[in-house]
C-alpha positions, 0 to 999 in steps of 0.5 A: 745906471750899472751898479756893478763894477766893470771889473769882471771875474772873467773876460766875457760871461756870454756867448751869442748864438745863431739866430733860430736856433731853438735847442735847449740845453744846460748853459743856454738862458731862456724864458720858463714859469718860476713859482715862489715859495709861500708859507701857506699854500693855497689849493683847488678843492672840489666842491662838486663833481659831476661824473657823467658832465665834467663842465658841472664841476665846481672848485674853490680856493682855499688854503691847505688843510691836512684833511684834504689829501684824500677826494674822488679822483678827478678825470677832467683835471687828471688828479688822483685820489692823494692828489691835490693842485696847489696854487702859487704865483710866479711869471715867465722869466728869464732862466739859464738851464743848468741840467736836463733829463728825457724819461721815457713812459718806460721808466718806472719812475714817470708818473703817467706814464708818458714821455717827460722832458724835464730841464732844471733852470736857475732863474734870473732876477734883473737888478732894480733901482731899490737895490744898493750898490753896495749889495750887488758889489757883494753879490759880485764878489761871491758874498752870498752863497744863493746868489750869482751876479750877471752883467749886461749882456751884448743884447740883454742889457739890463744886469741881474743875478741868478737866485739858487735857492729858487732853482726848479725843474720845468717841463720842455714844453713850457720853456720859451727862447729869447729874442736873441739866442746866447748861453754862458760862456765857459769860463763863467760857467766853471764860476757858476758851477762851483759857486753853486756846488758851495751854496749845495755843498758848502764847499767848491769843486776845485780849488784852484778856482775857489783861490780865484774868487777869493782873490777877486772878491777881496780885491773887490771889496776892498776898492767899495 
């Protein structure tokens, strides 16, 4: 059942693509890991490490400590001293890539030295039973400042909303293309864009467009 109003902000959100077509770029929705934040963090420390065979080396799971920043570096896992992994959970899900970046090992600013493609994805969260119509109404009409409501797309059917505060960047090898290639559409972009630049800056790009869903969302309100 949609929760949603019908009534949409703009004419159509997306955009349906060629099917095979499996470049990324910002405005296209994919699948890439997400990791959730924690309040205590877990990480992997040796135990012991083996320096001539690498397969003797032990770990164990434990939560962080600031006595940990400091071990032997570690070949087989390609950690420095300073360096730890830490654990968190997450899932593939679905994402719309908001910007990109190529670092070439030139660039002083890549770690080891090697190339990075890096892409910066906002992930999509699908609307569960447990959610109130009244809330994703509200999430409709530009209420929260993190959170961007999508409606059911052409082959994407289920509605969801794009979380902000959970933005991060991912690696190009580990993003993942949908079954059915689409991107935002533009006009839906500019709303995103500028209710992202308020939940960053607290202010909207243009303020034409924040008139807009001023409008809209108290239009909206008013009819729930």
């Amino acid at each position: 059942m949609r929760k949603g109003c019908e009534d949409l902000i703009c004419k159509s959100y997306y955009k349906e693509l060629e099917a095979g077509k499996y470049k990324y770029y910002p405005g296209k929705f994919c699948f890439a890991p997400i990791f959730y934040t924690s309040s205590n963090h877990k990480v992997l420390k040796p135990v012991h490490i083996d320096p001539i065979n690498s397969e003797r080396n032990t770990f164990k799971i434990i939560n962080y400590t600031d006595d940990l920043r400091s071990h032997p570096p570690i070949k087989e896992l390609d950690l420095k001293s300073n360096e730890l992994y830490f654990l968190a959970r997450g899932k593939y899900r679905m994402v719309l890539i908001i910007g990109s970046i190529f670092l070439s090992e030139k660039d002083s600013l890549t770690p080891y030295a090697k190339d990075e493609d890096i892409y910066v994805c906002a992930p999509v969260f699908t609307i569960k039973e447990r959610h109130s119509q009244k809330y994703i109404i509200e999430i409709q009409a530009f209420k929260y400042p993190n959170l961007f409501y999508l409606p059911p797309a052409p082959k994407y059917k289920e509605e969801s909303f794009i979380r902000f505060e959970l933005i991060q960047p991912v690696n190009k090898g580990c993003l993942r293309p949908c079954d059915d290639q689409f991107e935002i559409s533009d006009e839906a972009y500019i709303y995103f864009t500028n209710h992202l630049s308020s939940f960053l800056n607290n202010k909207y790009i243009d303020k034409d467009v924040c008139e807009l869903i001023e409008m809209y969302s108290n239009e909206l309100l008013a009819k729930y």
